[in-house]
C-alpha angles and dihedrals in degrees: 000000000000113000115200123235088248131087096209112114137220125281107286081235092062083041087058087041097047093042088052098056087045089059089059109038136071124276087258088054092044089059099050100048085047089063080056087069100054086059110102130213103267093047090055084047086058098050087052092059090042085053096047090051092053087052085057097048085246102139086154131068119222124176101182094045103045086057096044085058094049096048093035100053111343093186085058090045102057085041090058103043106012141246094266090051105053081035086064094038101057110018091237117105113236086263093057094051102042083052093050103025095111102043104108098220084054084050089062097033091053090048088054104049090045091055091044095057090046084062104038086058086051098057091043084050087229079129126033126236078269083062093233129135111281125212084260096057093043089056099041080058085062104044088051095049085052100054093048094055094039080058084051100043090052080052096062094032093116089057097033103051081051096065089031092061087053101054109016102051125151097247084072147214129345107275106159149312136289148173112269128256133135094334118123119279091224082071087054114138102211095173089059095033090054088038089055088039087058097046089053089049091242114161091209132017114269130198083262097051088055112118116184133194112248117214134216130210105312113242119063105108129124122208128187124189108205104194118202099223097180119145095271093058080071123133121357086359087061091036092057102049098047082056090052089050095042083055091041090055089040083062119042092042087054082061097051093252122129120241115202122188134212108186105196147172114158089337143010116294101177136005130195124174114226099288131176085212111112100182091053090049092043092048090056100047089053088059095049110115135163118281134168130284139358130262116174092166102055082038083059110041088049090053097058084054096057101048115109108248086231095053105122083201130037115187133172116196110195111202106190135130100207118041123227125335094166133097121013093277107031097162094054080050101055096046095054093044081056091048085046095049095052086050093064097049090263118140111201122205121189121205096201108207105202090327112196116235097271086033082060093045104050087040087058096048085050090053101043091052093042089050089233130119132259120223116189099202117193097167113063113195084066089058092097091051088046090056093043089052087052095053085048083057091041095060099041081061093262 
């Protein structure tokens, strides 16, 4: 972990949020996140800028070229690398700077404040004498992008903890089915219950009737997050979905589940296996950056390779916002890595972001065939509470 040069600590409001995660994580997990609070705020300041950089596809840092493209074309420059990131490189928000960009004295004061803060990440060794991005600073990125969306997550709690007490409760997960007794009606199996009554020729469902689902131990459920990282996920798209996977590992490791993570484009960029680790997990999304197309077969088959054999459930959860470009047929591809995957005990989910009409339609066949769920999300700051209502689903067997 990287300490900053200030004592100043973090906002009393990330201190409650941090205390809070360390309530509910291993030891190995409580000593990561206490390493979080020694962090200032300067050197948070400086993961959000090196988090910005990665959204943009940016792993190397350049003085001399990120001005060029502001005084050459500013429009082309923001589109490039961004409004945040040229915000937490400067110091000037985009309006500042479009207002100021041709006076000659905001030209040098802005050269000078972009090579400061270069070097500024160098002495701090967030970025290497290469002047790439370093282990350190990929991390830092992380750790800023967590406790922003733990800020986010203690902001829907009320909401939240409600549909979290309907799906995730301690008796755990859907196991079989039983006779009725003194169990609670809320486990109550009503297809089985109306099928029994049938069978008995009864004209309504009576107490004897009743089947409930009995539950084993809560707690044995994978998760992977395969992320789409083609060219067009690029900037808040990206942003935001790193911040839906970071709550949805927050969570499910909370509840003692294991997330795992596939980060692909036309191939797979990154693997990791469900894990209970939240540093490893943390470290991998803060490397995640834009790449070029899209490859949802290849994305499937991988994932069935990667679920533990004594996982109770095994759920994929696809975020993407175009569906395959990849093969000669990517949509029979797709289709028959789905079918594989179900073979093999394997659910798939698919959080659709502004799916065209034939994007919607594919996603729905893969779905269907993978028994999951399909979510066409047009608002993207919900997209974390879209993927956390999926994992509800996940662990109550879909």
């Amino acid at each position: 972990m990287i300490i900053g040069d200030s004592e100043s600590e973090i906002t009393k409001k990330e201190e409650k949020n941090l205390e809070k995660t360390r309530g509910n994580l291993s030891e190995s997990e409580n000593s990561f996140l206490r390493s979080l609070a020694e962090k200032d705020e300067k050197t948070i300041e400086k993961g959000h800028l090196l988090e910005s950089a990665t959204n943009y596809g940016i792993s190397s840092f350049n003085a001399d070229k990120f001005f060029d493209a502001l005084v050459k074309n500013y429009t082309l420059a923001m589109q490039i690398y961004g409004n945040s990131f040229y915000r937490y490189l400067t110091g000037y928000d985009e309006n500042e700077i479009e207002k100021n960009i041709r006076l000659p004295e905001f030209k040098r004061e802005l050269k000078k404040k972009i090579a400061q803060k270069i070097e500024s990440l160098k002495w701090d060794k967030l970025i290497d004498k290469e002047e790439n991005i370093s282990e350190e600073g990929f991390e830092l990125g992380g750790i800023s992008l967590l406790m922003e969306e733990l800020d986010n997550l203690a902001s829907k709690s009320m909401s939240w903890g409600q549909k979290r007490q309907k799906y995730a409760n301690p008796a755990g997960i859907k196991e079989y089915v039983k006779s009725f007794r003194k169990e609670r009606y809320r486990d109550i199996a009503m297809r089985s219950s109306i099928k029994k009554a049938v069978k008995r020729g009864h004209a309504t469902v009576s107490k004897e009737d009743l089947m409930v689902h009995s539950r084993e131990e809560y707690g044995e459920c994978d998760i992977i997050y395969a992320l789409d990282t083609s060219g067009s996920m690029k900037g808040e798209k990206i942003r935001l979905c790193k911040k839906a996977g970071l709550a949805l590992c927050y969570t499910a490791l909370e509840d003692k589940n294991k997330v795992g993570l596939l980060i692909f484009s036309k191939d797979i960029k990154e693997k990791i296996i469900p894990t209970d680790d939240f540093s490893t997990l943390i470290k991998s999304f803060s490397k995640i950056m834009p790449k070029q197309e899209t490859n949802i077969a290849l994305t499937i088959k991988e994932s069935v390779s990667l679920f533990s054999p004594e996982a109770k459930i095994k759920h994929l959860v696809i975020i993407t916002d175009a569906m395959p470009t990849i093969g000669k047929d990517p949509e029979k591809m797709t289709i028959e890595a789905s079918a594989f995957a179900r073979d093999n005990d394997v659910t798939i989910s698919l959080v659709g972001i502004e799916l065209t009409k034939e994007g919607k339609k594919l996603a729905e066949k893969l779905v269907e065939i993978g028994q999951g769920r399909l979510y066409a999300v047009k608002n993207l700051e919900n997209l974390d509470s879209v993927v956390l209502e999926d994992y509800l689903h996940a662990i109550e067997g879909i």
